[in-house]
VEXLUMNU-835989 format. One record per residue: x, y, z of N, C-alpha, C in turn; residue in one letter. Coordinates in steps of 0.2 Angstrom, whole numbers, plus 5000, padded with zeros to 4 digits. Atoms other than C-alpha are relative to their C-alpha. Example, Ala and Ser with C-alpha at 12.3 -4.5 7.8 and 13.67 -1.06 7.14 Angstrom:
BEGIN
500449945000506249785039500450065000A 499649944999506849955036499650055003S 
END
This chain:
BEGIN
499550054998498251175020499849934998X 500450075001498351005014500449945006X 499750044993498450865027500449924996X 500150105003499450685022499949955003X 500150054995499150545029500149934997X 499950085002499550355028499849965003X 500650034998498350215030500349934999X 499850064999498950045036499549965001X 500750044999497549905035500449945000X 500150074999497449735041499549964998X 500750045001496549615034500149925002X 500250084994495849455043499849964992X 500650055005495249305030499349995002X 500550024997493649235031499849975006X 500050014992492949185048499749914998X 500550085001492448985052499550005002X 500550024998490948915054499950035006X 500449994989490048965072500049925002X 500250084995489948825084499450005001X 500650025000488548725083499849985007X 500350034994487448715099500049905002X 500150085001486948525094500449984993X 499350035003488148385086499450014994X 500550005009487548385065500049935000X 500150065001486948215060500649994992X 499650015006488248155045499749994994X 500550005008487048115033499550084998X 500449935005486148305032500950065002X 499449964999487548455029499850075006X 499949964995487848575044499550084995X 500149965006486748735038500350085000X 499349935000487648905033499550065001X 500649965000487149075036500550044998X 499649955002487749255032500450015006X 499349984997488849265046500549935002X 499250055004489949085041500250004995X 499949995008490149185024500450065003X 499749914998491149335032500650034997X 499749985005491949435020500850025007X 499249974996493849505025500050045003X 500049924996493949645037500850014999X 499549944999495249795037500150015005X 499849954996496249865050500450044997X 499849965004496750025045500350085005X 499949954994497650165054500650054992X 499849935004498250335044500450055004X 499549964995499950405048500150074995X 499849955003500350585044500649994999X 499449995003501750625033500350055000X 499749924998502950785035499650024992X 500449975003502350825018499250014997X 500750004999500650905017499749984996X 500550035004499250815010500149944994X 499750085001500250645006500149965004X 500150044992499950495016500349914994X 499950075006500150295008499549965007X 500350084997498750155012500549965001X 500150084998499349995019499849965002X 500350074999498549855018500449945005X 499850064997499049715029499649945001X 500450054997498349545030500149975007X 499750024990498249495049499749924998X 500350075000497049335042500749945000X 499750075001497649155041499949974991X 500150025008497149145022500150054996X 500149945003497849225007499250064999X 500549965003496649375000500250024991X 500149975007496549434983499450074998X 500349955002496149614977500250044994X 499549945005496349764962499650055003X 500549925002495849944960500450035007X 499949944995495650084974499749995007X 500350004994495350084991499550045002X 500649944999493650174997500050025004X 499849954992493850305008499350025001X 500549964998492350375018499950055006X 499949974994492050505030499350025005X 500749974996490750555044500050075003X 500249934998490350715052500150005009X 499950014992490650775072499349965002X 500750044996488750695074500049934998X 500050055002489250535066499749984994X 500549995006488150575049500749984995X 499849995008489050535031500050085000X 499949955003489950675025500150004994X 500350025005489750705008500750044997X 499449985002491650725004500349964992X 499750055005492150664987500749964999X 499250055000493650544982500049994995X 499850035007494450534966500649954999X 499650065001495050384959500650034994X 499449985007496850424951500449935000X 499750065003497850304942500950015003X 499349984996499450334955500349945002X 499450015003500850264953499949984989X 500450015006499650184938499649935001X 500550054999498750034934499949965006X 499850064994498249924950500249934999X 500150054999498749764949499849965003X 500550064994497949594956500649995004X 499950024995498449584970500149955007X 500450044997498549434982500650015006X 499750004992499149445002500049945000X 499750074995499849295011499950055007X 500249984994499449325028500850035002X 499449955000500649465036500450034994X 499949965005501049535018499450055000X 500249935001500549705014499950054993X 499949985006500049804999499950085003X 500049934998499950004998499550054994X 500149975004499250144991500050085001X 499949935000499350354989499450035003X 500549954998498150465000500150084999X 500049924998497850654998499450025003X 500649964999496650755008500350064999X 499949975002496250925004499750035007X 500249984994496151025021499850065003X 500149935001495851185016499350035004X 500949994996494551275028499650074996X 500649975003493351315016499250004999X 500750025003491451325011499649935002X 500150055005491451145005500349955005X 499550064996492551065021499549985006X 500150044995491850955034500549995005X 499450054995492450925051500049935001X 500250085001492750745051500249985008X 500150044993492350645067500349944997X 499950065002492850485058500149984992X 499950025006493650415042500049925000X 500150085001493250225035500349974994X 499850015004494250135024499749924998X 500350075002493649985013500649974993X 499850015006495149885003499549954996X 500350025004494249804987499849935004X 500150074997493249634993500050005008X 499850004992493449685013499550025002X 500349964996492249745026500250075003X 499749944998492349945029500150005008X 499850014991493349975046500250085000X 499749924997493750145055500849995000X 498949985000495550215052500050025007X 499549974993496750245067500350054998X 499649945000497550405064500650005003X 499350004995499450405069500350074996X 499849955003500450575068500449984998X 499650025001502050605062500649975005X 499750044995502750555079500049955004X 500350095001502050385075499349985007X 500449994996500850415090499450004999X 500649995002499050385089499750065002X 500349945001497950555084499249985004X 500850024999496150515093499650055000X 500649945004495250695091500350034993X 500049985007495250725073499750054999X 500649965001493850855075500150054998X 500049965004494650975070500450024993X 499950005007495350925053499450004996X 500449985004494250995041500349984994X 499950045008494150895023499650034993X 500549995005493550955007499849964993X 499850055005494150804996500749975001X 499550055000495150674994500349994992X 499750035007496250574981500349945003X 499750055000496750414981500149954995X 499950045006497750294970500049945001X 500150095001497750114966500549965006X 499550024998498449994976500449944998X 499150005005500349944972500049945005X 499550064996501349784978500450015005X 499449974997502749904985499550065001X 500049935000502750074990500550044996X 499649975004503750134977499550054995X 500649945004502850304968499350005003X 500749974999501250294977499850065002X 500149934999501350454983500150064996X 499949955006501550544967499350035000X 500849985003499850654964500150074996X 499949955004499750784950499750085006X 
END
């Protein structure tokens, strides 16, 4: 059986400076670290589709500042112990080329999911799936069924591979996979 799913992401812009304990003197500059460089974070939530093993990414920007991205979204999956499961994902050129991409905050882009859920050899039960659009920080999917309802035990959907295609401006043809 193949399962589909559709994956809604949020992305925040970069975060502001941290507040400074002590006022900075104006002649030296305030100094920066890695967390006032905070890349974009995803929210991401993966709604089942009536037909199996078709889903669509959406991207959402929740930030305050456009974003900018192309290509594939990177799907990953864990194990019921919380380990990396060593589930493959092929990059298909679905609907076709990704284009650049750029969000204005509350715009959305999209793209096509297949998992293959066939309980064989080769499948994991997944505890947990993480989505990373191009440039973002990876974030945990939300699963929603087709009765738009949030899915919280997953554990027994068993994966043995994915597919997923570029992401699109619309949703028009993502869900095409050979």
């Amino acid at each position: 059986m193949i399962l589909a799913v559709v994956l809604t992401a949020g992305v925040t812009a970069c975060g502001t400076p941290a507040p400074q304990s002590q006022p900075q003197s104006q002649s030296s500059p305030a100094p920066t670290s890695a967390a006032d460089k905070q890349q974009p974070t995803v929210k991401a939530e993966l709604t089942v589709q009536g037909k199996p093993g078709l889903g669509l990414l959406a991207a959402t920007n929740q930030g305050s500042a456009p974003i900018t991205f192309q290509g594939w979204p990177k799907l990953s999956f864990t194990n019921l112990a919380n380990e990396p499961a060593a589930i493959p994902v092929e990059q298909k050129l679905v609907p076709g080329e990704g284009p650049s991409i750029t969000l204005q905050p509350g715009q959305t882009a999209f793209a096509g999911v297949q998992l293959d859920t066939e309980d064989d050899a080769n499948a994991f039960a997944i505890g947990s799936i993480t989505a990373e659009v191009p440039g973002t920080e990876p974030t945990k999917v939300t699963i929603i069924g087709t009765d738009g309802q949030n899915i919280t035990d997953i554990s027994k959907m068993k994966v043995s591979e994915a597919k997923v295609g570029t992401m699109q401006p619309a949703t028009q043809g993502v869900l095409v996979f050979d």
